[in-house]
C-alpha positions in Angstrom: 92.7 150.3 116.5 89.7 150.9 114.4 86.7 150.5 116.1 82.6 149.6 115.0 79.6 148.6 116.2 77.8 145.7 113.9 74.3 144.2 113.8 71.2 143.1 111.5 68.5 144.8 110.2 65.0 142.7 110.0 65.4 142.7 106.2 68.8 141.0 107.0 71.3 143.7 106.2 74.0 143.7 107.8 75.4 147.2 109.2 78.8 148.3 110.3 79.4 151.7 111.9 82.6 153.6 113.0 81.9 157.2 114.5 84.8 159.8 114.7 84.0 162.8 115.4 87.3 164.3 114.5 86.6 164.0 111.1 83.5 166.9 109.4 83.0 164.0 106.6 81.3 160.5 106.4 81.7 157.8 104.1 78.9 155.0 103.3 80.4 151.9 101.6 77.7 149.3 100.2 79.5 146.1 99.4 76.9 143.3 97.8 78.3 140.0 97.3 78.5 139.5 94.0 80.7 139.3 91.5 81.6 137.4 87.9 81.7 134.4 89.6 78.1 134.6 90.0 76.9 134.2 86.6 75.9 132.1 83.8 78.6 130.9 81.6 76.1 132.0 78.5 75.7 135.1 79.9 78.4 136.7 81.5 79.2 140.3 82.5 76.1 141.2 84.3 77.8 142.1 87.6 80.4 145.0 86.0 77.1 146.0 83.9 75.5 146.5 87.0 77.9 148.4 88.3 77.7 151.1 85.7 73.3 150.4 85.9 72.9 151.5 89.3 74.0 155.2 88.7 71.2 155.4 85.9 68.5 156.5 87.7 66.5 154.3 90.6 63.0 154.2 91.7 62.5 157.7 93.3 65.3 159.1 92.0 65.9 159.9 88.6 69.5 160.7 88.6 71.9 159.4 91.0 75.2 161.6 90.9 73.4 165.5 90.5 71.7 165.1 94.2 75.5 163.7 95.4 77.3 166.4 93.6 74.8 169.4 95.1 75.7 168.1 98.5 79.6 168.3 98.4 79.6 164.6 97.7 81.6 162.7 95.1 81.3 158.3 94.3 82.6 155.7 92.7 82.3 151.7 92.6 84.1 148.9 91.2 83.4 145.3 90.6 85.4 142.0 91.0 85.0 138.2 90.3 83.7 137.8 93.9 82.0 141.5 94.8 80.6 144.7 93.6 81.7 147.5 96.1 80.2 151.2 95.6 81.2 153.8 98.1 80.9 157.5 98.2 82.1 160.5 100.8 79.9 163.6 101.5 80.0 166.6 104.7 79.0 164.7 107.8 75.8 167.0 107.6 74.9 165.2 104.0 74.7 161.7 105.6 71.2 161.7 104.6 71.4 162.5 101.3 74.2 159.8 100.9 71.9 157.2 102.6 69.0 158.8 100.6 70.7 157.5 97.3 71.6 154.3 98.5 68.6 153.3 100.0 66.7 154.2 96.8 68.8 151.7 94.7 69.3 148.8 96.8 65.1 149.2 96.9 64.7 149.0 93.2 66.3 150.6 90.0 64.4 152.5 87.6 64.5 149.6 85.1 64.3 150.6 81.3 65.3 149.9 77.7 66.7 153.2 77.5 69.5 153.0 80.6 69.7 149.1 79.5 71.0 150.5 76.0 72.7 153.7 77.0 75.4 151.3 79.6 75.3 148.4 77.6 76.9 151.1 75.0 79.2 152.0 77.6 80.2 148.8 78.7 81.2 147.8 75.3 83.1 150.5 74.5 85.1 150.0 77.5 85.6 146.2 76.5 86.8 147.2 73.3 89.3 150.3 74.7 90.4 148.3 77.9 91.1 144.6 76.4 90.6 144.6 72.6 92.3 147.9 71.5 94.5 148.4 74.2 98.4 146.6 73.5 98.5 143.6 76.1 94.7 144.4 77.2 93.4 141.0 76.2 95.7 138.9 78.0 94.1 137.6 80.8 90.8 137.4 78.2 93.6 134.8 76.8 95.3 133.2 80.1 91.7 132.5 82.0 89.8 130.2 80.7 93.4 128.4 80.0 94.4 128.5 83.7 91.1 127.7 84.8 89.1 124.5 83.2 85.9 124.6 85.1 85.8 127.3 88.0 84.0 130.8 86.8 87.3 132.4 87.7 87.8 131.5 83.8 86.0 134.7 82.2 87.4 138.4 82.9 84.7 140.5 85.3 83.8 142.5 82.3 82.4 139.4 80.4 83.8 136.6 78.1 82.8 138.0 74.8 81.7 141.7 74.1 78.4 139.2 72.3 77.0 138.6 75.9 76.4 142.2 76.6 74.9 142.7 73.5 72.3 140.2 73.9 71.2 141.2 77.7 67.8 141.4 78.2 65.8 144.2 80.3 64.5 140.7 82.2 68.0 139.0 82.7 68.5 142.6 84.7 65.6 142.4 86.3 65.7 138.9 87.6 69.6 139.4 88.2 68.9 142.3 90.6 66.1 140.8 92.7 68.4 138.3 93.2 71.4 139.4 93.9 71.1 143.4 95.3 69.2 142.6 98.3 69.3 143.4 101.5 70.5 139.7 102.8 73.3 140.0 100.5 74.8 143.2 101.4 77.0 145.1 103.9 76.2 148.9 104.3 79.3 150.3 106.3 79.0 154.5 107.7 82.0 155.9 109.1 83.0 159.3 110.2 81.7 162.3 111.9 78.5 161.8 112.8 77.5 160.0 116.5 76.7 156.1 116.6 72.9 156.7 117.8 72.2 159.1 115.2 73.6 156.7 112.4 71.8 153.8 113.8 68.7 156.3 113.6 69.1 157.2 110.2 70.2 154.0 108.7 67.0 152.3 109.9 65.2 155.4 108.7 65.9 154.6 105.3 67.2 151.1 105.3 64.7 149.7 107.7 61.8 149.4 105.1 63.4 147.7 102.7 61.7 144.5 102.0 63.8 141.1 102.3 64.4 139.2 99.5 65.8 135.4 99.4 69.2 135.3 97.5 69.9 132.1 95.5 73.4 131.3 95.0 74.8 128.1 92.6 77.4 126.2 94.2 80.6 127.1 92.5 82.7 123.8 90.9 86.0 123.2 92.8 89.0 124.0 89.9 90.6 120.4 90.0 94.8 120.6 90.4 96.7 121.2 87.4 99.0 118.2 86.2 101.1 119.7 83.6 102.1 122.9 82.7 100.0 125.3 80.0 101.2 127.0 77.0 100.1 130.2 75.4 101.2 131.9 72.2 99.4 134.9 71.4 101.0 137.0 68.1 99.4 140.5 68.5 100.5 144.1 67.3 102.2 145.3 70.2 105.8 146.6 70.1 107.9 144.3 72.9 107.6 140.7 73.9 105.5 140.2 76.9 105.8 137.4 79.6 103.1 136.2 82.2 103.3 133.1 84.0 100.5 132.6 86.5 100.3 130.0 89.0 97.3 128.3 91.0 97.4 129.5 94.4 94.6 128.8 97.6 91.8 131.3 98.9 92.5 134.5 100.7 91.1 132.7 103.5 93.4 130.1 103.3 96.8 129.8 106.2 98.9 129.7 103.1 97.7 132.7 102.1 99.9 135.3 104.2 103.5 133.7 102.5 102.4 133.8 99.5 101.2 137.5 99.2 104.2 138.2 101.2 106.3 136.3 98.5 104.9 138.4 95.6 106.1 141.6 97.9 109.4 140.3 98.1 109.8 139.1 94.6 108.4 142.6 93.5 107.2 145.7 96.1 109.5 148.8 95.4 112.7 149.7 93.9 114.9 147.6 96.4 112.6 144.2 95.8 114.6 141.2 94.3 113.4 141.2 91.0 113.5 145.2 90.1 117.0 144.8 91.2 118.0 142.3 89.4 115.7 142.4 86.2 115.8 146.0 85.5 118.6 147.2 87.1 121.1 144.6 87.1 120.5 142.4 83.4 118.1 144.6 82.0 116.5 142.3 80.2 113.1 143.7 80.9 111.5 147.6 81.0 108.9 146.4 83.5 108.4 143.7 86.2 105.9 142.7 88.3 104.7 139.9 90.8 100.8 139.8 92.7 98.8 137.8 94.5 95.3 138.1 93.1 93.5 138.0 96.7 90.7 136.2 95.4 88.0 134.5 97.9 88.3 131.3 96.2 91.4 129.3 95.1 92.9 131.6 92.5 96.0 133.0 90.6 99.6 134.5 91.7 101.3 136.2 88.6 104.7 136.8 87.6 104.5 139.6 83.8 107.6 141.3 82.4 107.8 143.4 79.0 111.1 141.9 77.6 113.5 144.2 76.3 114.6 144.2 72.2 117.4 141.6 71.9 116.2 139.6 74.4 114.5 136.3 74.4 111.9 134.5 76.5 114.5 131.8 77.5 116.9 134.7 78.9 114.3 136.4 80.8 113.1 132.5 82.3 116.9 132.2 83.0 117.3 135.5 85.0 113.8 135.0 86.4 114.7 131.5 87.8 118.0 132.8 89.2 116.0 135.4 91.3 113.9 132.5 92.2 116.5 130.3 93.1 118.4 133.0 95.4 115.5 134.2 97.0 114.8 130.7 98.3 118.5 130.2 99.0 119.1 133.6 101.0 115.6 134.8 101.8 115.7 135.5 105.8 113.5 136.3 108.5 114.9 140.4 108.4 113.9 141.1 105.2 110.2 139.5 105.7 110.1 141.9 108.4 111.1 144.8 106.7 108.4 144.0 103.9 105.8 143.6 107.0 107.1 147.1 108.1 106.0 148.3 104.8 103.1 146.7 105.0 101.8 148.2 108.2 103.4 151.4 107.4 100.7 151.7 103.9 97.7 150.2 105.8 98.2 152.6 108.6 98.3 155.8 106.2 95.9 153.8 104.3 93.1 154.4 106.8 93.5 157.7 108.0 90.9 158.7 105.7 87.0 157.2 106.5 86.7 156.6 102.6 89.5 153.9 103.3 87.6 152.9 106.5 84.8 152.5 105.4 85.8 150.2 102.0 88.0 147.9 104.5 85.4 147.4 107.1 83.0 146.2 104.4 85.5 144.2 102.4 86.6 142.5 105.5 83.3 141.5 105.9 82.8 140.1 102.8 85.8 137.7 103.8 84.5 136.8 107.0 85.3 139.2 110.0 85.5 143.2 109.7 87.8 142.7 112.7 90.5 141.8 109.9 90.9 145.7 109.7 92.9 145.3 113.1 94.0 142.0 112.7 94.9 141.5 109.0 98.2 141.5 109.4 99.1 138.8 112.4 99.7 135.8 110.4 102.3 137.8 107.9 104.1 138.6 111.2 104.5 134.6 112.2 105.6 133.9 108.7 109.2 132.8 108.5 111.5 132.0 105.7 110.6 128.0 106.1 106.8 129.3 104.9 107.9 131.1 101.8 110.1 128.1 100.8 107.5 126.2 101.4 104.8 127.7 99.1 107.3 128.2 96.6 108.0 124.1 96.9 104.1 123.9 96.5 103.3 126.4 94.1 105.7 127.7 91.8 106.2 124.1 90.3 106.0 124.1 86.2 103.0 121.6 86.3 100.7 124.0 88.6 101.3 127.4 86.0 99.9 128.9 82.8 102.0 130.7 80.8 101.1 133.2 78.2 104.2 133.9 75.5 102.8 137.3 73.8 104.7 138.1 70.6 104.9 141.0 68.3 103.7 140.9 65.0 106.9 140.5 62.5 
């Protein structure tokens, strides 16, 4: 049982603290929600570019990572369609320095052409190493804005075209951050050696003062259901056939949500899952094969991909991947979802033994609605029962409710 203390600053933060004093390190987690979904369709990629902005330098301090590194500390932060999450662990006797740094940037950045340019740089570079020059990088850049006609989900967290970044502005930053990285909109999580009253003391030494700011937030369109199933042929210079078939699937928040995470675990989590066995091992008509559930906060994707062997076809991997389909509904049984759940708990148990860990899940919980979910996460995979995964599978996996991308190399 992991347990916290939670409550408001006047500048409407919200703060989360865990206190052990077994550990000699803290972590401090600032979660701000926002993420790609957030954004202008004309100008998209603002929330990853922030992520790599806010370690250029902010109001009072210069240089964010040199302070950290001096005090034993190390960081790092990433950035989804729905939040940007940075987090950083340091010696319990650092905390101020940690809450130093973070304070500093959630007050205001140390805006200028010069960091504008030097990340944009950076941000493009990764664009065109991660998705563009990278074999099978731009496929969801391909399978997005297919899958999804009118939610934001459509365009990858790192932008829709490497041309938006180009064209930010030093006042599109500005006015995005004033926005969107303030107090109201933002979790701060501590956790580790250092006692509750003395966080509580520090925090509102440097947090405190922060002055509120009103967050604005569009209302997202609803992705209407898909009536027919959607085709992609992409030809690209890559040296195997590649498969991805993606299906519409409802929020994390959602009670269908537990059976059909759970289903992707079964389909594909570890060596003994069904399609390993019987993809890999048994036909071996693919080198690699995976199933997830995207997790997203809004109705989103689950994904079946497989790099298909040489000699093999698409229509013999969609042969052997409907036969695991098929058994799995006929055979699946309430001992093997509870072995998956054992596995499960067994990863999110070692999972949080460290505060880093702790820390990231308190504030993520949050984000989705209750940081109890750290203890509690896990109750409705326990009820589900093989009637659930049949049924999402009857309600989900149907042709006319997936996108599927055919990636061929070229001849």
């Amino acid at each position: 049982m992991i347990t916290f203390e939670t409550y408001y600053l006047d500048n409407g933060l919200k703060v989360i603290l865990h206190e052990n004093l077994m550990v000699n390190k803290v972590a401090i987690d600032v979660l701000y929600r926002v993420g790609s979904r957030d954004e202008n369709e004309e100008l998209t990629g603002l929330a990853h570019l922030f992520e790599h902005l806010m370690f250029g330098g902010s109001k009072h301090i210069p240089e964010y990572d040199t302070p950290l590194q001096l005090a034993g500390g190390q960081n790092n932060a990433f950035t989804s369609t729905d939040i940007t999450n940075y987090y950083l662990v340091l010696p319990a006797n650092q905390i101020e320095t940690g809450l130093w740094l973070e304070s500093d940037r959630m007050l205001e950045l140390a805006f200028s052409q010069k960091s504008l340019d030097i990340q944009k740089s950076v941000v493009i570079e990764e664009f065109k190493q991660r998705y563009l020059n990278q074999p099978y990088g731009d496929a969801f850049l391909l399978i997005r804005p297919v899958h999804f006609q009118v939610h934001p989900y459509k365009w990858a967290t790192i932008g829709k075209d490497i041309s938006h970044i180009e064209k930010v502005r030093l006042e599109d930053i500005q006015s995005f951050f004033y926005n969107f990285y303030a107090p109201s909109n933002a979790t701060l999580v501590v956790a580790g050696g250092v006692g509750i009253d003395e966080m509580k003391s520090l925090v509102d030494k440097w947090f405190g003062s922060i002055p509120y700011r009103k967050v604005v937030k569009s209302v997202l369109p609803v992705e209407p259901p898909q009536k027919e199933a959607r085709i992609i042929t992409a030809e690209r210079d890559v040296p195997v056939q590649a498969f991805y078939r993606c299906y519409h699937v409802p929020e994390r928040t959602h009670p269908h949500h537990a059976a059909c995470d759970l289903l992707t675990d079964l389909l594909a989590n570890g060596k003994n899952s069904r399609l390993y066995k019987h993809i890999i091992l048994n036909t071996k008509v693919a080198s690699t094969v995976n199933a997830y559930h995207w997790g997203a906060y809004d109705p989103g994707m689950l994904t079946i991909e497989a790099r298909i062997n040489p000699n093999f076809s698409f229509e013999a991997f969609e042969y052997e991947l409907d036969v695991v389909l098929n058994e799995l509904y006929e055979t699946i049984s309430y001992e093997e979802i509870q072995r998956m759940n054992n596995k499960l708990e067994s990863m999110a148990l070692f999972g949080n033994t460290t505060m880093m860990n702790v820390a990231m899940n308190l504030a993520i919980y949050d984000s989705i609605g209750d940081p109890n979910l750290i203890n509690t996460w896990q109750e409705p995979y326990w009820k589900v029962t093989p009637e659930d995964i049949r049924m999402v599978m009857d309600n989900y996996l149907k042709p006319q409710n997936s996108t599927t991308l055919y990636y061929i190399p070229k001849k």
